[in-house]
C-alpha positions in Angstrom: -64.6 -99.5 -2.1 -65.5 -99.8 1.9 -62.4 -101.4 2.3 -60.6 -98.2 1.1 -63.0 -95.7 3.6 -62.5 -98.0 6.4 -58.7 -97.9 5.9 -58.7 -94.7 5.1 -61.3 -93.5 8.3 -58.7 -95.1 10.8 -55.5 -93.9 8.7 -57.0 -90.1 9.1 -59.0 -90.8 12.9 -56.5 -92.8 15.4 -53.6 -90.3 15.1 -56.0 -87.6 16.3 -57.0 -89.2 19.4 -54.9 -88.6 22.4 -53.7 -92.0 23.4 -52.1 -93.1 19.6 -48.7 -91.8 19.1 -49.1 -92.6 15.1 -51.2 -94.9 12.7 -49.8 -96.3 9.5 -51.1 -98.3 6.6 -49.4 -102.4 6.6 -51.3 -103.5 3.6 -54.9 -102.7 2.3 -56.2 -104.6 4.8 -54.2 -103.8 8.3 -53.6 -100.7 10.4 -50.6 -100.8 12.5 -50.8 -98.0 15.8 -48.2 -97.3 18.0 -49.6 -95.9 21.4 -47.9 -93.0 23.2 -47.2 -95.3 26.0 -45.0 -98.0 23.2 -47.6 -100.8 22.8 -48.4 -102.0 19.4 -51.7 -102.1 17.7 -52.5 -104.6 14.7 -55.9 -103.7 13.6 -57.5 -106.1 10.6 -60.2 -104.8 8.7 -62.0 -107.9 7.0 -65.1 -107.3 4.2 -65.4 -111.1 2.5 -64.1 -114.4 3.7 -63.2 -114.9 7.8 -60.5 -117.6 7.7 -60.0 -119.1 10.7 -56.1 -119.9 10.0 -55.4 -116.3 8.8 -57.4 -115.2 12.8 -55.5 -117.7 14.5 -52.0 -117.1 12.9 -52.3 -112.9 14.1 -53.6 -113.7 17.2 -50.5 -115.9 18.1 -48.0 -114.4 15.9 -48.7 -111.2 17.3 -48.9 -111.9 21.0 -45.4 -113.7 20.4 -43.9 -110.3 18.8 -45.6 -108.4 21.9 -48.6 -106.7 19.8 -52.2 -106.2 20.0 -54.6 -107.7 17.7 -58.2 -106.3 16.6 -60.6 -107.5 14.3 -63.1 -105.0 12.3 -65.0 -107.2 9.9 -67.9 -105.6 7.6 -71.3 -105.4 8.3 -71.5 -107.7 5.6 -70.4 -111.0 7.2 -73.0 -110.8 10.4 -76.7 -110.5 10.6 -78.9 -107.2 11.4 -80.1 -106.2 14.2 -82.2 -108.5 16.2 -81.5 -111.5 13.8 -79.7 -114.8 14.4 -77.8 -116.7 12.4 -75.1 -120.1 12.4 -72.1 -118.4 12.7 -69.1 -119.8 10.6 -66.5 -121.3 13.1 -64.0 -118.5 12.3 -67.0 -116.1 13.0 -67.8 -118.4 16.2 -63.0 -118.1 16.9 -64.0 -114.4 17.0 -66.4 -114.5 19.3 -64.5 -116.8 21.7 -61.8 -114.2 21.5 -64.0 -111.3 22.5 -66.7 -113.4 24.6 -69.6 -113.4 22.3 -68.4 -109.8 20.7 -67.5 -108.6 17.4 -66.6 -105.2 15.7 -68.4 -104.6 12.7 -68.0 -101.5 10.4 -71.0 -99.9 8.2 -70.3 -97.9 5.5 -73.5 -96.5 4.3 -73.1 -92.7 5.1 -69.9 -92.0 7.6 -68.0 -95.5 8.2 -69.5 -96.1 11.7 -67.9 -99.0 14.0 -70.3 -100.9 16.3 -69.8 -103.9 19.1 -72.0 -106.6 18.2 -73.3 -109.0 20.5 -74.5 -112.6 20.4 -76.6 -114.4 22.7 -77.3 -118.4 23.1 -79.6 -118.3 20.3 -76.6 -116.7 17.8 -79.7 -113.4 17.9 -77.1 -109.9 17.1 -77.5 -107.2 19.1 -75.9 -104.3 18.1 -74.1 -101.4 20.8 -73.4 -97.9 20.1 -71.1 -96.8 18.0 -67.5 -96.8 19.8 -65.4 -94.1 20.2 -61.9 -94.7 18.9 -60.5 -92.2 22.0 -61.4 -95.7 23.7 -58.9 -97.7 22.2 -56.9 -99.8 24.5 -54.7 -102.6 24.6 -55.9 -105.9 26.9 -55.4 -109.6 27.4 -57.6 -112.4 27.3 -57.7 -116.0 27.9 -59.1 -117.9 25.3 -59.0 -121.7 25.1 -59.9 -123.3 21.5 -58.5 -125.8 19.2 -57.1 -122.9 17.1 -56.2 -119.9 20.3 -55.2 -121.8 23.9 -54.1 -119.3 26.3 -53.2 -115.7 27.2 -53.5 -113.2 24.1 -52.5 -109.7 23.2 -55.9 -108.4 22.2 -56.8 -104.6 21.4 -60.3 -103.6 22.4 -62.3 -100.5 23.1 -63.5 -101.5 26.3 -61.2 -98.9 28.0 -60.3 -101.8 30.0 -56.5 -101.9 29.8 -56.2 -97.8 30.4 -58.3 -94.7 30.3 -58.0 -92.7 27.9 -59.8 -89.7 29.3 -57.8 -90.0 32.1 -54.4 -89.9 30.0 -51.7 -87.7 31.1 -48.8 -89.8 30.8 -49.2 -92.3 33.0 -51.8 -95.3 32.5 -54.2 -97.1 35.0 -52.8 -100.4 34.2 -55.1 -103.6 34.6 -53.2 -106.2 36.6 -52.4 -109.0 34.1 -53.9 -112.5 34.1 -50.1 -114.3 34.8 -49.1 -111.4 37.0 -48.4 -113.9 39.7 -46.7 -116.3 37.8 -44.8 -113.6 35.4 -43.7 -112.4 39.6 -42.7 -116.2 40.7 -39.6 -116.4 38.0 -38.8 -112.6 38.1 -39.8 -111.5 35.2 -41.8 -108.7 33.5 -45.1 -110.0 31.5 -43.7 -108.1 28.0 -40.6 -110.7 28.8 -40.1 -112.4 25.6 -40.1 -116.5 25.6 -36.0 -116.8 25.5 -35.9 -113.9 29.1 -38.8 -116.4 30.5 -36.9 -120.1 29.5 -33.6 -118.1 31.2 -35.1 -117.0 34.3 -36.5 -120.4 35.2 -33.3 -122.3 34.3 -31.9 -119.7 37.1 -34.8 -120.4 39.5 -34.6 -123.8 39.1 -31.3 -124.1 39.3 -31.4 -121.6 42.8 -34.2 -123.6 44.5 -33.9 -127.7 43.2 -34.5 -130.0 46.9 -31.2 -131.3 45.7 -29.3 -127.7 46.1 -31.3 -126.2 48.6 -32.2 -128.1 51.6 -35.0 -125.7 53.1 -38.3 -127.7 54.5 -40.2 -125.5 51.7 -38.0 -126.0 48.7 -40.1 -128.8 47.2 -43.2 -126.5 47.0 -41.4 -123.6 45.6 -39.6 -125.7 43.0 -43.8 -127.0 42.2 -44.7 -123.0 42.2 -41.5 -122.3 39.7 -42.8 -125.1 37.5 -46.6 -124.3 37.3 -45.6 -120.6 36.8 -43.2 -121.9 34.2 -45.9 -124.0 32.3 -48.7 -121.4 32.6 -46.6 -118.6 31.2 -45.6 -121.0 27.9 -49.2 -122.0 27.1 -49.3 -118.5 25.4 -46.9 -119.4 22.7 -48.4 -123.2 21.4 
């Protein structure tokens, strides 16, 4: 049954909020938004078992397809307030995602979403309820066994845009490969065949054996360390 309100709370909430362009229902357990400004949100709404291959495989996936992932899980699967606990390791791949932060939803009364926070000694400390008009899509760097590298992440941080700022036109946060995404000409929603075709090109432009510039050897380096820096997102 909180499944169902949860759902069913974001299936009636997000479209009214002036930043989503619509919200529909993927399965009983996933939201899918589309923002007025064309991002994708997936949003996940777990209430039992965390599985770590299930986190890892939207995380990926989705940053390969060029959408945002979020994780809700329930209230259920983290400790109260002021209590600690040994986090499972998919609970611990969440937290690595969102540096030490999860979004929990309680359903006792009005379904309430709430950041949680963990400290060294795994002790929850719960925020204030979020406001879903702070909805936003991000990126993160996040290096584990099961996530290594940039990801599309959703977050309500209002870290990406502002929403109570939105007319239109977003205050866009610079992205973490900017500068690499700029050294092969490329724009960072570029998907991985664009990328691998741009730096044939470059290469194939700036080579010491083609071009016989004193500086060609360090920007051939620069086109291959932008190059291998971009493609850790999709391992």
């Amino acid at each position: 049954m909180s499944k169902a309100r949860v759902m069913r709370y974001l299936l009636d909430e997000l479209p009214r909020q002036r930043q989503v362009s619509s919200a529909r229902l993927h399965n009983d357990s996933t939201v899918l938004v589309k923002m007025h400004l064309g991002e994708k949100i997936a949003i996940y709404y777990v209430d039992s078992h965390l599985s770590i291959p299930a986190i890892a495989k939207a995380y990926n996936t989705n940053t390969y397809r060029d959408v945002h992932t979020l994780f809700i899980i329930s209230s259920d699967l983290v400790p109260l307030n002021g209590m600690a606990c040994q986090p499972s390791e998919a609970l611990q791949l969440l937290l690595n995602v969102y540096n030490n932060k999860v979004y929990v939803a309680k359903t006792t009364g009005q379904v309430r979403i709430y950041p949680v926070y963990f400290d060294e000694a795994w002790r929850a400390s719960y925020g204030k309820p979020i406001d879903l008009a702070d909805l936003s899509c991000d990126y993160t760097l996040v290096e584990s066994v099961h996530i290594d590298g940039v990801r599309h992440i959703a977050d309500f941080e209002r870290s990406y845009y502002h929403a109570d700022s939105f007319s239109g036109v977003a205050t866009l946060q610079r992205h973490p490969l900017q500068e690499f995404y700029d050294v092969l000409g490329v724009t960072v929603d570029a998907s991985e065949d664009i990328i691998k075709k741009a730096y044939r090109q470059k290469a194939h432009e700036n080579h010491p054996d083609r071009d016989p510039s004193p500086d060609a050897t360090h920007r051939m380096q620069q086109i291959n360390q932008a190059y291998d820096e971009i493609m850790k997102q999709w391992k």
